[in-house]
C-alpha positions in Angstrom: 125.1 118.7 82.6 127.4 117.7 85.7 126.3 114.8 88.2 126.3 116.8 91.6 128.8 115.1 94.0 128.0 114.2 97.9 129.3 117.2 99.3 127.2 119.4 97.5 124.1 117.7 98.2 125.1 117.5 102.0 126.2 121.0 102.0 122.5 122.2 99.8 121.0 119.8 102.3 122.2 121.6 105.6 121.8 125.3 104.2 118.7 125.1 102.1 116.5 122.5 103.1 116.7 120.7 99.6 116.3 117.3 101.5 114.5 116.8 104.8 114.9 115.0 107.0 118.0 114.7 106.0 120.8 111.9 106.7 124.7 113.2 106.2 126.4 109.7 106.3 124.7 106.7 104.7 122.8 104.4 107.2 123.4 100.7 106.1 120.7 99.0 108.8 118.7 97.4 106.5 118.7 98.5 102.7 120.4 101.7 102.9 119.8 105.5 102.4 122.0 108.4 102.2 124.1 109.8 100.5 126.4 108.2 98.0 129.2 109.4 95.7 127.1 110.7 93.5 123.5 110.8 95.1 121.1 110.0 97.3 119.7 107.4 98.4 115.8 108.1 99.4 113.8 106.2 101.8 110.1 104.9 102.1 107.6 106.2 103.9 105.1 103.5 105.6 102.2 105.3 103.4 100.4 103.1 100.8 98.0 103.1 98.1 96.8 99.7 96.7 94.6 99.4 93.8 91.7 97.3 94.4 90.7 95.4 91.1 87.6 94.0 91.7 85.5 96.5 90.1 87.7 98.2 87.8 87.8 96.9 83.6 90.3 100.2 83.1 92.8 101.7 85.1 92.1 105.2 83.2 94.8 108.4 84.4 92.6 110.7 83.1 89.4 109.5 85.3 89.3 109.9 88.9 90.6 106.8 90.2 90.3 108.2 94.3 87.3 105.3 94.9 90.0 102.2 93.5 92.6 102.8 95.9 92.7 101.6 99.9 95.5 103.7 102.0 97.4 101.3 104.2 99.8 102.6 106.7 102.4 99.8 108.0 106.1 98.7 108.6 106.2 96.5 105.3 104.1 95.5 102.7 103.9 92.3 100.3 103.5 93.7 96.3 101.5 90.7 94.7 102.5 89.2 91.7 102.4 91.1 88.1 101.1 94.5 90.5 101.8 97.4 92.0 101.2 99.7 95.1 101.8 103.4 95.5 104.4 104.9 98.1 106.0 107.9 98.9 109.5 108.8 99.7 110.4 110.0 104.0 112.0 113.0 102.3 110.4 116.4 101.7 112.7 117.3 98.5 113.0 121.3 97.5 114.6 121.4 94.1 116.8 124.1 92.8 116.1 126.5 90.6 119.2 124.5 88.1 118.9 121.2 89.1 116.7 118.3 87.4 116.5 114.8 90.0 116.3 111.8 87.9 115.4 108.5 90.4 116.8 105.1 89.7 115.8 101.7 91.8 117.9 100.5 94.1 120.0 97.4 93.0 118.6 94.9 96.3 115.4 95.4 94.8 115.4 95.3 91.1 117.4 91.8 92.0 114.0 91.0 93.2 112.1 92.2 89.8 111.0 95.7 91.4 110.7 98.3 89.5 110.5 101.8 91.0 108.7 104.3 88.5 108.7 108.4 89.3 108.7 111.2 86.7 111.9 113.7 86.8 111.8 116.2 90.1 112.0 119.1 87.7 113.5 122.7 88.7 112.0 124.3 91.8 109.6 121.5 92.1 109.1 120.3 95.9 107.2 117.9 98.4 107.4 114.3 98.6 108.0 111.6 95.8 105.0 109.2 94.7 106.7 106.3 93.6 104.9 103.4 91.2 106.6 100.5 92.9 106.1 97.4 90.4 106.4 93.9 91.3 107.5 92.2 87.7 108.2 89.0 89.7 105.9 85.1 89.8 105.9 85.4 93.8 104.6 88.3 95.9 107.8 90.9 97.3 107.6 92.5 100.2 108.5 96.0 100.6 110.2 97.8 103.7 109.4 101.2 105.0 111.8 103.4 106.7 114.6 101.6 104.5 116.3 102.8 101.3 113.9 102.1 98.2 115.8 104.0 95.3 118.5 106.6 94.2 118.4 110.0 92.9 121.0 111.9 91.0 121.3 115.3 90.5 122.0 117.2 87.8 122.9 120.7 87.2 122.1 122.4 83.6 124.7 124.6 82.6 122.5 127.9 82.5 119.0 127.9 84.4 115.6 127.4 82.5 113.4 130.1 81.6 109.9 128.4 83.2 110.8 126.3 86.7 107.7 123.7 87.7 106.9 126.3 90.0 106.7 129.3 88.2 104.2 127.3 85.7 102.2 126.4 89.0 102.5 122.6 88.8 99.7 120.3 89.8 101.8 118.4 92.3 104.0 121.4 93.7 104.3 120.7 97.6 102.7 117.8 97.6 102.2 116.1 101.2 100.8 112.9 100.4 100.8 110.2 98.0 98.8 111.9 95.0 97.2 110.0 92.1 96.6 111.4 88.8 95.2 114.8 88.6 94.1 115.8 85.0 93.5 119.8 84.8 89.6 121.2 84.1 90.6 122.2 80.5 91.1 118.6 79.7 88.8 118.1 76.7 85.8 115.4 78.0 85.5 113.5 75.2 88.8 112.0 76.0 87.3 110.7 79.4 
């Protein structure tokens, strides 16, 4: 399974949409985005969902969690202590039919203790990333939209899979903002 070099994620970029918006040199004003040898680095959105506490025993992914979280739209945003807040990448991502995205953090922040969660972009997946951004750190961390928050590599299988995410209707196909946890009706109540 090949890592997929910058000039074919520029030229799938340009001709197919698979990243939008899209920048073809890296921008280093801040903590950078772009491409890289062998990726791409994405950017954060100024969306936010924070997890308010105060009345919650549980954080449950199988309940609906909707009435716990605040949306927050700004520039930046301090991560407490020991917490997390929900983002979501600037970039719309169409994936290819035989390609799997896996996302890595971005070195300035880990050296902070940020950890950036998200689940592979599997095969014809698209919209935008929700990202679990994790503060493992004493002090709070501040985070800073419209800058580079992690890395993506792309790999390319060596023959294309039988069921893509979209062919299987995935729950977060084309996603537009950041989306919690969504647990399909079948899911057997006693669980909850």
């Amino acid at each position: 399974m090949p890592v997929m070099p910058d000039r074919w994620i520029i030229e799938m970029s340009r001709r197919h949409g698979m990243i939008e918006p899209f920048s073809e040199t890296q921008v280093r004003q801040g903590i950078s985005y772009g491409p890289s040898s062998y990726g791409y680095d994405i950017s954060l959105a100024e969306d936010f969902k924070v997890l308010d506490t105060t009345s919650l025993a549980v954080i449950d992914p199988k309940a609906d969690m909707s009435d716990h979280y605040r949306d927050i739209t700004a520039k930046s945003i301090l991560i407490p202590p020991n917490s997390f807040v929900l983002g979501r990448t600037r970039e719309y991502f169409r994936v290819p039919r035989d390609i799997l995205i896996i996302c890595l953090g971005k070195s300035t922040y880990a050296r902070c203790g940020v950890i950036i969660n998200v689940t592979p972009l599997e095969p014809e997946w698209e919209g935008y990333v929700t990202m679990c951004i994790a503060n493992t750190s004493p002090l709070p961390v501040r985070l800073h939209a419209g800058e580079g928050i992690a890395q993506i590599l792309f790999l390319q299988a060596s023959e294309q899979c039988e069921v893509s995410y979209k062919d299987k209707k995935g729950r977060y196909q084309a996603q537009q903002t950041i989306t919690l946890s969504r647990m399909d009706e079948s899911v057997d109540k006693e669980d909850k």
